[in-house]
N, C-alpha and C positions, 0 to 999 in steps of 0.2 A: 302706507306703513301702519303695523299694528305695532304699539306698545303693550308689557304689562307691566306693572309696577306692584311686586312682588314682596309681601311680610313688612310692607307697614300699616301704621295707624291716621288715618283721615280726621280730620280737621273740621270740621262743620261748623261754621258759624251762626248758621240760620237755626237749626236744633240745639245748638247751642253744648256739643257733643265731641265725644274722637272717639272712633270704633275703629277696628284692627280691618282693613278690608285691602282685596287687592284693587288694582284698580287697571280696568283696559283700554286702552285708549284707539280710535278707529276712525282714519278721513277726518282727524283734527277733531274728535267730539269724544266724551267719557260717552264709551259704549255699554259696559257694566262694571257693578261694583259689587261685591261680595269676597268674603271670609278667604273663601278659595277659590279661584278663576283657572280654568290650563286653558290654553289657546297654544297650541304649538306650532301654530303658524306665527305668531308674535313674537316681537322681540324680546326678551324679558330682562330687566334692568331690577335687581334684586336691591330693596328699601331695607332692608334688616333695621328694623325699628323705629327708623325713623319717621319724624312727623311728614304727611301728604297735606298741601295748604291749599287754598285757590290764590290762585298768580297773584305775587304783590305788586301791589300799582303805588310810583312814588308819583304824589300827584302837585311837586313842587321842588326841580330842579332847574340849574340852568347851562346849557350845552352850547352856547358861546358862537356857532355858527349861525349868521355869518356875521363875518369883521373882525372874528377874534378866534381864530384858530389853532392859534401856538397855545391859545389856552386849553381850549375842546375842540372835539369835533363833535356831529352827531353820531357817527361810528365807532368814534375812539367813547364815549359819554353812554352808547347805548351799550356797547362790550362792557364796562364797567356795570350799568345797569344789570344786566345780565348776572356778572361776576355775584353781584351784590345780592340777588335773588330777585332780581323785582322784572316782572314779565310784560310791564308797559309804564313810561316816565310821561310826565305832561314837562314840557318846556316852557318857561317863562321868555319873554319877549323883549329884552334888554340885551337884545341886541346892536351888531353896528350895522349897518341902518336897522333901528327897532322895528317889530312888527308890528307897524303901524296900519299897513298896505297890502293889499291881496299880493301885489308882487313878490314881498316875503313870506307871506304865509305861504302861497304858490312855492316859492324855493326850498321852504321848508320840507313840505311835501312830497317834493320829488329826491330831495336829499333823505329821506323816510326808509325809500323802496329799498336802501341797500343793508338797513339797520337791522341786526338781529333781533330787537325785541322791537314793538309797535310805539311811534311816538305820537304825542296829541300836542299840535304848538298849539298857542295861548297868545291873543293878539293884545296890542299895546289897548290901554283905554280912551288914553288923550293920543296928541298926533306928537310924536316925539317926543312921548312921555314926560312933557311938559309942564302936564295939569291945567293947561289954558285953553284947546279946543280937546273937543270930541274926535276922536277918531274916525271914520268910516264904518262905522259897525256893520254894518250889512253888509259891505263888501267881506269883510273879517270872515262874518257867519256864512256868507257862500264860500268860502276859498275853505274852509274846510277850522277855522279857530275854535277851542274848544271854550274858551271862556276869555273874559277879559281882563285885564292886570297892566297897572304898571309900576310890578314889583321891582324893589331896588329905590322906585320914586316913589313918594308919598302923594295923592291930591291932594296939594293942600287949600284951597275953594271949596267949601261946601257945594255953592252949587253949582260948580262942572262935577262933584260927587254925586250931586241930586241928577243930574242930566242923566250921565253914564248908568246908573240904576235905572232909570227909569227908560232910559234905551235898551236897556240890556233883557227887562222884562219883552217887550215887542220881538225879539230873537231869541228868546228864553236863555240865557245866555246867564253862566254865575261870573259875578263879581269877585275876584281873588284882592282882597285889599294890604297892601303895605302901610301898616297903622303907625305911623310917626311925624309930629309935629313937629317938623324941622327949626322952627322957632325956639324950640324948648330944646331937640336934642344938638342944635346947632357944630360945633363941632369936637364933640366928644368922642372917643374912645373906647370906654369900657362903660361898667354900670357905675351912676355914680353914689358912691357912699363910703362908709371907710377906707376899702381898698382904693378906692382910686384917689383918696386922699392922701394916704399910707404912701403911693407909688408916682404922686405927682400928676397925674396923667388927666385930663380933661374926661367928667364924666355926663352918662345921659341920662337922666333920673327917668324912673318908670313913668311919671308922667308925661313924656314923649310919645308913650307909646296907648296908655288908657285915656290921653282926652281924644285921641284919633278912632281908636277902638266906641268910645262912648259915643261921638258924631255920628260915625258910619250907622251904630245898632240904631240909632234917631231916626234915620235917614233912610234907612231898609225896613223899619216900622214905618215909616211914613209913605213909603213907594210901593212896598208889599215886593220887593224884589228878592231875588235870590243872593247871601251874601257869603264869601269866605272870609275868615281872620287868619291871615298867613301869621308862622313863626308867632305863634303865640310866647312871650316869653317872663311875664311878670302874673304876681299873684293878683292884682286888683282888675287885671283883663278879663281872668277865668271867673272873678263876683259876676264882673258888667255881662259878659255872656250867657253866664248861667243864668240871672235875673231876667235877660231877654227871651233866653228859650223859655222861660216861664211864661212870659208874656206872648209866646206865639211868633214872634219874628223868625223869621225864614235865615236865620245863621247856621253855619257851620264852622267850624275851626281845628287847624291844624297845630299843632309843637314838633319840633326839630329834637331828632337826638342827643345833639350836644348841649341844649339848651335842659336834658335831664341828665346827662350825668357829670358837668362842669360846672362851677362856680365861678364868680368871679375870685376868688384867691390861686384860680390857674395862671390867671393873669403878670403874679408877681415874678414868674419866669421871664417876663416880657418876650416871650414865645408867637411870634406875631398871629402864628396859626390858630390862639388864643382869641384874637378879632376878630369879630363877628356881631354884624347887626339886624335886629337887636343883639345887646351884647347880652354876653354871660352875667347873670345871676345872681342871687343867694338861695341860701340854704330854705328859706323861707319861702322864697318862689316853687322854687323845685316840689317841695310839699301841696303847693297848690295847685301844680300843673299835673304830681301825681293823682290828685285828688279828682280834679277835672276830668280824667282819662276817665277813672274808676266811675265817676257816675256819670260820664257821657257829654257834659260840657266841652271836652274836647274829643270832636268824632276822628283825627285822623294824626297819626304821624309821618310826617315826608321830612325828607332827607335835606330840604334847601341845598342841595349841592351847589356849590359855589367855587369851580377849577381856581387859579390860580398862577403864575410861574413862581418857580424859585426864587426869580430873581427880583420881583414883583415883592414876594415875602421877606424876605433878606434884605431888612433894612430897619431903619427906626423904627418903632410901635405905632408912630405918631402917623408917618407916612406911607405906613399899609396898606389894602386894600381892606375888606371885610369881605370875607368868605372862609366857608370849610371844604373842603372835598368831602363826600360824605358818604355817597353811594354804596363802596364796598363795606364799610363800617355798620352801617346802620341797623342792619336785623341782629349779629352777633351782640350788642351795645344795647339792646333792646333786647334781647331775651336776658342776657347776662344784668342786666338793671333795672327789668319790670318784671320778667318772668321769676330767673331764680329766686329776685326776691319779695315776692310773693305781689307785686305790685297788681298784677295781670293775671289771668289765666293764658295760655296758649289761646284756647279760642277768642278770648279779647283782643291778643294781640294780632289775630287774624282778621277780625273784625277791624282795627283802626288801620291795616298797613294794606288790604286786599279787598273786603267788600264792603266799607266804608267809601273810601275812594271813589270807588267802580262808580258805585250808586250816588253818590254826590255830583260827578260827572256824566251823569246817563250813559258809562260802557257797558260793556257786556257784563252781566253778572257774575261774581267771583265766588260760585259753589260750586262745588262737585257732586253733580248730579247725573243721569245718566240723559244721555243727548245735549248735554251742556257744552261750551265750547271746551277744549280740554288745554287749559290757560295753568298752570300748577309750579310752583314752588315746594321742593324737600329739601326740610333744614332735619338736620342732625342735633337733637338737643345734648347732646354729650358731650359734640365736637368741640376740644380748648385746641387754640391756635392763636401765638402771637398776629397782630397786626406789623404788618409789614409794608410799610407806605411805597417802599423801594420795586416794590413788585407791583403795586399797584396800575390795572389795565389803564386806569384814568390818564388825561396827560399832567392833571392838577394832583399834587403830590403833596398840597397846605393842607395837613391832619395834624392835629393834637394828639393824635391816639398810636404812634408810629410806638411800637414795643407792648404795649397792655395786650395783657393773653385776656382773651375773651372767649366764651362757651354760646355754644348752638349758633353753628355756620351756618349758611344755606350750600347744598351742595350738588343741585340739580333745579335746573327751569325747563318748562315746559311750556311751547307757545303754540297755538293751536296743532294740539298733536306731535311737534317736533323736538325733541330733547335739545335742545342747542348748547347744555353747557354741564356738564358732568366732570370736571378738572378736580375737585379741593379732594386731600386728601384721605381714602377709604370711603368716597362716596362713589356711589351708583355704579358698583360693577355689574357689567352684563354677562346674562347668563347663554345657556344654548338655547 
């Protein structure tokens, strides 16, 4: 099938550029790019203005299969995906039974083939995400694992931390770390400091979250190994990262969109959808996690999706779970609070959501280039559209964001060469 994707503007993150170009797509690969393309044997699917991105890859959700399916599936999780704009998820490993074991990662796998967009599971680090053995890495790395994590859990052992890096180097393998000192953040709630004082509530002071971050940079300077900082979400994380990439450690680090446009005074709703760990913030964080985008201390934002049931939500604050649903929200929420306000450019925010990612992961590279794979994302920067949690493809329907009208949808993916999702509103009408 040929594509053309007709009177929009391209997105370059490498050039660092958007030019007005069509773009055609052929056998799943950007065939040519240019001003004006006719191909009338193609189909042509008409962009009027809108931006052309390379595919975003959320490279930290979690899709609950198997063991917990009333929560997610991987089809119901990658349709959302999809919905959301993002053209490949990596799945986190907290699972029931965690992916500790080529068994699951194998199931994983094969539960893959039926996904509309491409998934990368992500195997446990310890065996049971315990923190007390080492997993089987090497089985992990053949069964097809793209990195190792045992997000949700903290290591808290330095040296099963020093093991797992230093294994992970021998399978080149990145480290995704959950930075939390369970000692410290023990059983807290929200962030702790005024408001959780204000609201009664048990809180987890950032230092939960930066003496964990601090060990890990030690520990990936000492091993020379490749490291992640998931859900960056405090200002004193984004110093200790920053000061490390100075000093040459092999870091990378993520933040979550809620974790930029929430505070913890959302909290005072006791809106459980408001829990999330790390938890929500201050004003003062949020500054410094914008900060860190803008000069690259923080290379990537992903979504931490984290499904949820109703019923699961709907209940005390105390006895919640932590998680967001995030998928569908995420790019809208991030143009409308980096972009419009001047936090980012477009090409930035293409750079932390699509070839950032890629490249941190070793996938296929997220440019559009001509014989590249044709992997693409078009968002509508114009497009205002309430959030609507009720419609939501996800089966996790725990959003804070259910009613805020938000600008610049995504309203077309494209997965090697196949348009798979063209629904929201005055997008992507095809032509003859």
């Amino acid at each position: 099938m040929k594509l053309l994707l007709k009177g929009g503007s391209v997105v370059d993150p490498l050039k660092e550029r958007v030019l007005r170009l069509d773009v055609l797509v052929e056998e799943g690969k950007i065939a040519a790019l240019a001003p004006q393309i006719e191909a009338p044997d193609a189909e042509i699917i008409s962009i009027d203005e809108r931006l052309v991105c390379p595919g975003f890859v959320d490279m930290h959700c979690h899709l609950r299969e198997p063991g917990e399916e009333f929560k997610e599936t991987i089809l119901t999780g990658t349709r959302a995906a999809g919905r959301g704009g993002f053209t490949a998820v990596v799945c986190m490993g907290n699972t029931k039974p965690p992916a500790d074991s080529r068994a699951v990662i194998e199931f994983m796998k094969r539960q893959v083939e039926t996904a509309p967009v491409p998934v990368y599971p992500v195997g446990c680090a310890t065996k049971e995400r315990k923190g007390e053995e080492l997993a089987e890495i090497g089985d992990l790395a053949e069964a097809g694992a793209i990195a190792l994590s045992d997000d949700g859990n903290s290591i808290m052992s330095s040296e099963v931390m020093r093991r797992v890096l230093e294994y992970s180097r021998i399978f080149d393998l990145l480290v995704i770390s959950h930075c939390e000192d369970r000692n410290l953040s023990g059983n807290g709630v929200m962030h702790e400091g005024f408001m959780s004082t204000l609201l009664g509530l048990r809180g987890i002071p950032r230092a939960a979250e930066e003496v964990h971050v601090a060990r890990d940079l030690i520990l990936a300077e000492m091993t020379g190994a490749r490291l992640h900082i998931a859900h960056v979400s405090s200002a004193g994380s984004v110093q200790l990262i920053r000061e490390a990439k100075s000093r040459g450690v092999r870091v990378t680090a993520e933040v979550a969109p809620h974790h930029l446009c929430l505070t913890d005074a959302a909290v005072q709703t006791f809106d459980t959808n408001t829990k999330v760990n790390p938890p929500l913030r201050t004003k003062h964080d949020i500054e410094a996690l914008c900060a860190g985008l803008r000069d690259g201390t923080i290379d990537v934002i992903a979504t931490d999706h984290a499904p949820h049931t109703a019923e699961e939500k709907e209940v005390e604050f105390n006895y919640a779970p932590f998680g967001i649903s995030g998928l569908e929200t995420a790019v809208p929420l991030m143009w409308e609070y980096l972009v419009t306000r001047g936090v980012l450019s477009p090409v930035e925010l293409v750079q932390k959501m699509a070839f950032n990612p890629a490249r941190i992961l070793g996938l296929p590279e997220r440019v559009i280039e001509v014989g590249k794979q044709a992997h693409l994302t078009v968002i509508d920067p114009h497009l205002k559209l309430p959030v609507r949690v009720k419609d939501f493809v996800s089966l996790g329907k725990n959003s804070p964001f259910d009613g805020w009208e938000l600008q610049g949808w995504p309203v077309l993916i494209i997965v090697s060469g196949e348009a798979i999702y063209a629904e929201r509103t005055g997008a992507g009408e095809k032509g003859d």
